[in-house]
LUMMILO-907098 format. One record per residue (C-alpha): residue in three letters; chain; x, y, z. Coordinates in steps of 0.05 Angstrom, whole numbers, always signed. Layout:
BEGIN
@type ala mol A X X Y Y Z Z
...
! end
This chain:
BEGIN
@type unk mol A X -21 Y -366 Z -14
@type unk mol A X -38 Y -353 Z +57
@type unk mol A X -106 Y -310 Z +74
@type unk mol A X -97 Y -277 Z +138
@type unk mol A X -165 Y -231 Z +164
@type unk mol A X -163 Y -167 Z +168
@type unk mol A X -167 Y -148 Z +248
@type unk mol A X -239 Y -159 Z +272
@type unk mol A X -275 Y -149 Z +207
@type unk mol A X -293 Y -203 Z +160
@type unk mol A X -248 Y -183 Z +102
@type unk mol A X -190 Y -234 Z +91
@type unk mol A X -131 Y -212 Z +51
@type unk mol A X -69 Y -252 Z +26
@type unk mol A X +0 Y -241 Z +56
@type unk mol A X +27 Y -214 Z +0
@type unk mol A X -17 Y -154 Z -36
@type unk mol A X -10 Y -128 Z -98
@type unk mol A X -6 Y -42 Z -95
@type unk mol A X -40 Y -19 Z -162
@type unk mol A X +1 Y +54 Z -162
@type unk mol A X +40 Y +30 Z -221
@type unk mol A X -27 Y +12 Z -258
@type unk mol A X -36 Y +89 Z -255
@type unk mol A X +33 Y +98 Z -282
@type unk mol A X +77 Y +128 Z -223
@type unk mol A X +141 Y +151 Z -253
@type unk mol A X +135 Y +108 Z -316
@type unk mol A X +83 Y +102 Z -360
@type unk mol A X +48 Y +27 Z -381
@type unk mol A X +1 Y +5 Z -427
@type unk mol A X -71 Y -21 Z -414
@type unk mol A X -48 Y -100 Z -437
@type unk mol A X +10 Y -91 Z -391
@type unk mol A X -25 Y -63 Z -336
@type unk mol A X -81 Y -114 Z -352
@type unk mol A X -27 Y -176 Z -359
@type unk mol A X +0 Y -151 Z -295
@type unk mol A X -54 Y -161 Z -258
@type unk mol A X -75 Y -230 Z -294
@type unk mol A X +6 Y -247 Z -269
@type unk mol A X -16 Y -228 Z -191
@type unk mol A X -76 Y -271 Z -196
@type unk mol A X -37 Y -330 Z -225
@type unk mol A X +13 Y -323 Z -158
@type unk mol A X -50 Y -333 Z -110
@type unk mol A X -48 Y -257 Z -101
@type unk mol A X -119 Y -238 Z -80
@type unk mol A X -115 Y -172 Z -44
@type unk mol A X -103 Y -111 Z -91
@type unk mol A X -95 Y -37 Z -73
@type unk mol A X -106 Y +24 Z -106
@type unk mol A X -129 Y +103 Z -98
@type unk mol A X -162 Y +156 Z -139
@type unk mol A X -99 Y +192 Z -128
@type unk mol A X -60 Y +136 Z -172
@type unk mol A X -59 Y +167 Z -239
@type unk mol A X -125 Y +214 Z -225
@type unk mol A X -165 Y +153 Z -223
@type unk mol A X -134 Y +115 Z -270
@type unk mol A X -105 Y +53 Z -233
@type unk mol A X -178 Y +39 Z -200
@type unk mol A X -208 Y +35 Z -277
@type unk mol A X -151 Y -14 Z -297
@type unk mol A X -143 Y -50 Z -233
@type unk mol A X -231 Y -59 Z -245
@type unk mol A X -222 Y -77 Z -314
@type unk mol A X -167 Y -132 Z -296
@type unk mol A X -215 Y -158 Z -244
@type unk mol A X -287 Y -151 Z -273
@type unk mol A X -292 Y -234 Z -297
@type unk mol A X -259 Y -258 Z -234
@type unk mol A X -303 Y -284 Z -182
@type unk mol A X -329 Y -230 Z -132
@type unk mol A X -320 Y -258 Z -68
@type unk mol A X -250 Y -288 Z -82
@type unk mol A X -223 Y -226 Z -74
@type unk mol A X -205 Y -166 Z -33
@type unk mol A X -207 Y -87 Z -52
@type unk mol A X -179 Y -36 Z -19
@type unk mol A X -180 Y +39 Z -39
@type unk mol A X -163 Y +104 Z -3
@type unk mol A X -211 Y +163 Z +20
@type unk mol A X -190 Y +237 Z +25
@type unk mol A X -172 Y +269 Z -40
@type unk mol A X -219 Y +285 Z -90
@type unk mol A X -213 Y +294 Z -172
@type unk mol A X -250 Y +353 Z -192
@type unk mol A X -253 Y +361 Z -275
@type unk mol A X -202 Y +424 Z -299
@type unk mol A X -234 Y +472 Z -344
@type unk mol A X -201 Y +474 Z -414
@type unk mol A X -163 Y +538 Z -388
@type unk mol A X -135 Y +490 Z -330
@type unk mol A X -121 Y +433 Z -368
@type unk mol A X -83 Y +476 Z -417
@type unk mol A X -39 Y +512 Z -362
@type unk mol A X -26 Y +445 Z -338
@type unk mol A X +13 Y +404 Z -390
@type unk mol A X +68 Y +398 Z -387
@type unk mol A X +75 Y +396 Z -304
@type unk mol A X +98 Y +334 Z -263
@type unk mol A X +69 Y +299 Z -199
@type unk mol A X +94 Y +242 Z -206
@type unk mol A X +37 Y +198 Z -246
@type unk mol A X +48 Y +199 Z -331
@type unk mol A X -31 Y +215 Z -346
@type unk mol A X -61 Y +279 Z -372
@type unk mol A X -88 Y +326 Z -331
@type unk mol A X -163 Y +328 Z -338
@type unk mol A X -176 Y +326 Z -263
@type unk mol A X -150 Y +368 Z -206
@type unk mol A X -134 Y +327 Z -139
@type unk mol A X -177 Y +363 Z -82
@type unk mol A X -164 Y +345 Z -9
@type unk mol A X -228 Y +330 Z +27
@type unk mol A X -242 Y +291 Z +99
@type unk mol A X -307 Y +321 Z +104
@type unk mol A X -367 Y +269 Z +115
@type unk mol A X -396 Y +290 Z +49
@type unk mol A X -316 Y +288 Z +14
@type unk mol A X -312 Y +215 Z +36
@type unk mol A X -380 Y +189 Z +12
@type unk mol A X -373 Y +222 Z -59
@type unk mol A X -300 Y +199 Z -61
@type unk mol A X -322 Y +130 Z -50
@type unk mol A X -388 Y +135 Z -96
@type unk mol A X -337 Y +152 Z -150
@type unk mol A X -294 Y +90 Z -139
@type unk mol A X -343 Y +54 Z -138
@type unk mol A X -357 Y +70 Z -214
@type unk mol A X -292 Y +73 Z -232
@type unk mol A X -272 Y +6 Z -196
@type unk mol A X -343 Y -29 Z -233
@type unk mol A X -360 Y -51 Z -164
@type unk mol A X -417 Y -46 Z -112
@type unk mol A X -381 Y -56 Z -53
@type unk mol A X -304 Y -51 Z -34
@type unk mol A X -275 Y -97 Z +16
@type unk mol A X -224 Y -46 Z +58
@type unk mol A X -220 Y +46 Z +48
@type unk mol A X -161 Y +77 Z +72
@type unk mol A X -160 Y +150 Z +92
@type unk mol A X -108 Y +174 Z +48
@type unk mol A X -51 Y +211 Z +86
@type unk mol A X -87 Y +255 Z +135
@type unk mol A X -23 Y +278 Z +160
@type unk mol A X -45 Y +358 Z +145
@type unk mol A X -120 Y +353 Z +161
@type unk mol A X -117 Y +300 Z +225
@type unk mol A X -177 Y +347 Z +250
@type unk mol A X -226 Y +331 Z +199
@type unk mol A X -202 Y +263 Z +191
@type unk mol A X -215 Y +243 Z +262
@type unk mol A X -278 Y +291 Z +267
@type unk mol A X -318 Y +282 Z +202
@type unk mol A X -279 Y +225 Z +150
@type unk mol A X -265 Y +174 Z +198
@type unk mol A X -333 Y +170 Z +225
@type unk mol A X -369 Y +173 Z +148
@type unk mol A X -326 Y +113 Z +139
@type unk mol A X -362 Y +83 Z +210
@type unk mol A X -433 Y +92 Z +171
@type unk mol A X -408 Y +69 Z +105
@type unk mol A X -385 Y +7 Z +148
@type unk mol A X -450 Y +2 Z +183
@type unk mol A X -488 Y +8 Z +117
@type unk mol A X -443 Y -55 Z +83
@type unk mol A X -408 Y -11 Z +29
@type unk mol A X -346 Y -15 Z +67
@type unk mol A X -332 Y -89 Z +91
@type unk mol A X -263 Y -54 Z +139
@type unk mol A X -241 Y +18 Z +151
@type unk mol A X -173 Y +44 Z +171
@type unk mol A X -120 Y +96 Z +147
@type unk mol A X -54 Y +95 Z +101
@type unk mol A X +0 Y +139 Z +118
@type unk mol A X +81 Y +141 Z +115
@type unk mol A X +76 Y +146 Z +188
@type unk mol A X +63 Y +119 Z +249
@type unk mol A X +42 Y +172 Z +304
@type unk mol A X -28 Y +191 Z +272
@type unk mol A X -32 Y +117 Z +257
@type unk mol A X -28 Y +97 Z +328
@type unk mol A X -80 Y +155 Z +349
@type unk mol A X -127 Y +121 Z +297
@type unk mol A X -113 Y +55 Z +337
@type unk mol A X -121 Y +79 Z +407
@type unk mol A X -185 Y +140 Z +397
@type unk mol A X -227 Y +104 Z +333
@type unk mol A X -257 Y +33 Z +321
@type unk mol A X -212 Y +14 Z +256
@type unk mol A X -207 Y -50 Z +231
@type unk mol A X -131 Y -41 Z +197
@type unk mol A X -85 Y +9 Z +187
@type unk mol A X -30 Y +6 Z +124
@type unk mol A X +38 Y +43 Z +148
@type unk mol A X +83 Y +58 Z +92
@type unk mol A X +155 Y +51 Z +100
@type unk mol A X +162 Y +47 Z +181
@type unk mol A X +176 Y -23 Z +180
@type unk mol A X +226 Y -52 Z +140
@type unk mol A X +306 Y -65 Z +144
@type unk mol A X +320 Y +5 Z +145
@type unk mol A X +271 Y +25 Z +187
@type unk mol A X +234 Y -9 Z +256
@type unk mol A X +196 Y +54 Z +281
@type unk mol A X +129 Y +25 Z +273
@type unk mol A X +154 Y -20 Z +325
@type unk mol A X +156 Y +33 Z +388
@type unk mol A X +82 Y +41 Z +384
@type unk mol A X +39 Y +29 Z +326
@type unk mol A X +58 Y -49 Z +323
@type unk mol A X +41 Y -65 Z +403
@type unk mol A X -21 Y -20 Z +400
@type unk mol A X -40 Y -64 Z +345
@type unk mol A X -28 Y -129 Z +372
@type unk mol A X -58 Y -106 Z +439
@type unk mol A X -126 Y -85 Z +408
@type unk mol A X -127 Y -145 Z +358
@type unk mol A X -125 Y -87 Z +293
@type unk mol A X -94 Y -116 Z +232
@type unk mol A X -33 Y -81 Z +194
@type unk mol A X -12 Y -81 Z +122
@type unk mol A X +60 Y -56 Z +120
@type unk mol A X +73 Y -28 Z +46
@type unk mol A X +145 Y +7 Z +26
@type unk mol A X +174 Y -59 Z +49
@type unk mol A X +239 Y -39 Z +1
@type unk mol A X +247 Y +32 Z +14
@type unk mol A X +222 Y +62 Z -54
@type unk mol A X +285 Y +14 Z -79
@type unk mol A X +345 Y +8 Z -42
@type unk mol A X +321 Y -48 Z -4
@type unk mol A X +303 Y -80 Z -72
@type unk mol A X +373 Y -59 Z -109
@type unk mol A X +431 Y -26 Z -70
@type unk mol A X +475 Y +8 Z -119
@type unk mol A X +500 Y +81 Z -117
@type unk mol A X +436 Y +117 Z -145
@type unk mol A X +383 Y +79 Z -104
@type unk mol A X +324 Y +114 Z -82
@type unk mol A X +305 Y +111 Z -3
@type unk mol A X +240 Y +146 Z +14
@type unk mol A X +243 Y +164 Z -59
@type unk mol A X +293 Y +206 Z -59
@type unk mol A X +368 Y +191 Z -70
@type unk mol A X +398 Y +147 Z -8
@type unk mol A X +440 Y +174 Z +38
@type unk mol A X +505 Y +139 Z +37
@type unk mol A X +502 Y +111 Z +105
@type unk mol A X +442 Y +79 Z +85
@type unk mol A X +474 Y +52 Z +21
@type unk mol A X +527 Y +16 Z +66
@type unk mol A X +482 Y -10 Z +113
@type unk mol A X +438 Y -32 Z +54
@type unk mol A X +497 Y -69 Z +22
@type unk mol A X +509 Y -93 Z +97
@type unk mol A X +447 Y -130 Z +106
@type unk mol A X +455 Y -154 Z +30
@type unk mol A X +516 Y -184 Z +55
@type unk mol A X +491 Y -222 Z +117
@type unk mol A X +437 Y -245 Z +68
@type unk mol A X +478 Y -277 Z +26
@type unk mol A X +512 Y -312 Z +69
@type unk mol A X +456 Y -358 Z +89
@type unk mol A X +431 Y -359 Z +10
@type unk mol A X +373 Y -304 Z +16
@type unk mol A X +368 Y -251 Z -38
@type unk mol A X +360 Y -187 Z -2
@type unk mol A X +292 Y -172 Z -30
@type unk mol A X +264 Y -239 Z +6
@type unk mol A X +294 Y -216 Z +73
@type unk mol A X +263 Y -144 Z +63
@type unk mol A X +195 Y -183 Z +57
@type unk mol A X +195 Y -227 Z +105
@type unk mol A X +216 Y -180 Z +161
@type unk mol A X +144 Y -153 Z +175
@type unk mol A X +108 Y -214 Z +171
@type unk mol A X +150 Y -244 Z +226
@type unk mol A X +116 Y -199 Z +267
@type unk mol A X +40 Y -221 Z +292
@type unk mol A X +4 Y -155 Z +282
@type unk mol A X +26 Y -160 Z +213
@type unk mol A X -32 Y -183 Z +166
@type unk mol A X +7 Y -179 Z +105
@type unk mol A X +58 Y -130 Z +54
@type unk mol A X +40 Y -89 Z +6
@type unk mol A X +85 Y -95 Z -62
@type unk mol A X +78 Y -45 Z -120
@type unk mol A X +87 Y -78 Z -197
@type unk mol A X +89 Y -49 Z -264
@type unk mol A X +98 Y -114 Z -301
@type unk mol A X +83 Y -194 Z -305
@type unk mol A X +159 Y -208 Z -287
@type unk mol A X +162 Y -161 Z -220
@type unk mol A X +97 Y -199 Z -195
@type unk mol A X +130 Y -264 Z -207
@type unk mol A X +195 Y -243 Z -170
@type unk mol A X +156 Y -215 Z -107
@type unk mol A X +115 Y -276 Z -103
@type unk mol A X +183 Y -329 Z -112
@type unk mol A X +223 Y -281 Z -64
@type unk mol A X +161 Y -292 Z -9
@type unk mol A X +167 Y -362 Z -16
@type unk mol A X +240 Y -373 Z -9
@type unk mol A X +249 Y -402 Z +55
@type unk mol A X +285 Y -356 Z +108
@type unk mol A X +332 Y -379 Z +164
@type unk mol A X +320 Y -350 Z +236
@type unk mol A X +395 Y -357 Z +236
@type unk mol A X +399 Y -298 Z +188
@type unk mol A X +359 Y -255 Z +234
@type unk mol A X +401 Y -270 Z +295
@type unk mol A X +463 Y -257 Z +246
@type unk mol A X +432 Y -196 Z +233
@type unk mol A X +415 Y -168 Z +308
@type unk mol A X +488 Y -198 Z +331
@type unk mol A X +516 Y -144 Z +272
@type unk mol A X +468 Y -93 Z +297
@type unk mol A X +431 Y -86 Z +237
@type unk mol A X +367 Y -109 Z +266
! end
């Protein structure tokens, strides 16, 4: 599979990532040999860039995603993990009042999530990943949607993760959001390596391409594009399907079914369309694809290497869909 570096820095990732939320189980809950055969599944496909957060299952995707990597060879790989929320340990009181409640991530609450962009926040988050990840070093760290605390972010996290840098804990440094505003500030006011933008740059949705994308390309910064599907409706268009994850909007839907149809008519399965639209773009260092299981891995890896027409993208734009 094809390595593409990460912006300036020395990091090298593959052009299709594997994101480890799933490993933490968002929405549905796996076991460890799944989680564990999941990842084996991504490695067999070439994957070598993997993603994850302490805010994926309070820390448990990083231990599984570690555990699935610990016997593979260090530097054949890339890590990234996110920055900004810490897990605090719940009294018993806590934990008790807790069960029972929903955010999302099937794990018992032990830990409390704790936002935190302050200098000291970022180094103990990272210290902690470290342990949990098994590792002595990550490749890439994310601050993790500083959408509510841009202040701190810019003032005290972003330039902890400048030291960490410095120091060789931190091979690149960036920030992951669903948007692309504070992402192009990050771009334009801070010395990041990469930036991952959720969402704004699929199908559905070409915002990252007003300003985030040419700021990028101008400044040589690398972007990983994750949300390439939508939460699902890029992936699956049916009445039902999530966008944003929450239930699509019916204009969506049709446009959805739209660009399914277009698709089709030059033999491309929707999901391949939805990711190979970022990559056609040269800022683009790769997309970020979530799995829960061997058999989703397999069918993001086949669907990047089915071979796309340009004729389906002018087909596209002459429909207005593009």
């Amino acid at each position: 599979m094809r390595r593409i570096r990460l912006g300036r820095s020395v990091v090298e990732i593959t052009e299709l990532s594997f994101g480890a939320a799933a490993l933490g189980n968002l929405f549905t809950e796996i076991g460890p040999e799944q989680a564990a055969a999941t990842v084996d599944a991504a490695w067999d496909e070439g994957i070598r860039y993997f993603d994850t957060a302490p805010h994926y299952g309070l820390g448990l995707s990083e231990r599984r995603l570690g555990e699935a990597l610990r016997d593979r060879p260090r530097d054949a790989y890339a890590v990234s993990t996110k920055a900004g929320r810490l897990l605090d340990p719940l009294t018993p009181a806590e934990t008790a009042a807790r069960q029972g409640l929903s955010d999302g991530f099937a794990v018992p609450h032990t830990h409390r999530r704790r936002w935190d962009f302050s200098a000291g926040g970022i180094r103990r988050s990272i210290e902690d990943s470290l342990v949990r990840l098994g590792l002595d070093r990550i490749d890439v760290v994310y601050l993790h949607d500083p959408d509510d605390h841009g202040e701190a972010a810019f003032r005290e996290g972003y330039p902890a993760l400048e030291e960490l840098r410095a120091e060789g804990v931190v091979g690149a440094i960036g920030a992951g959001m669903n948007q692309t505003a504070m992402l192009t500030r990050f771009l334009r006011e801070t010395d990041v390596d990469a930036v991952l933008c959720a969402g704004r740059f699929t199908l559905l949705d070409d915002s990252a391409l007003e300003t985030l994308l040419p700021e990028a390309a101008a400044r040589g910064r690398g972007v990983v594009i994750g949300g390439v599907f939508n939460s699902g409706l890029l992936a699956d268009p049916r009445p039902g399907a999530t966008y944003d994850y929450a239930a699509a909007p019916q204009p969506l839907l049709d446009r959805a079914l739209r660009i399914r149809d277009v698709a089709a008519g030059h033999g491309v399965p929707l999901r391949a369309a939805a990711l190979h639209h970022p990559l056609r773009h040269p800022a683009v260092a790769g997309v970020l694809v979530g799995a829960r299981s061997p058999e989703e891995v397999r069918d993001a890896a086949a669907r990047l290497r089915t071979p796309v027409p340009d004729g389906l993208w002018d087909d596209l734009r002459a429909e207005g869909l593009l």
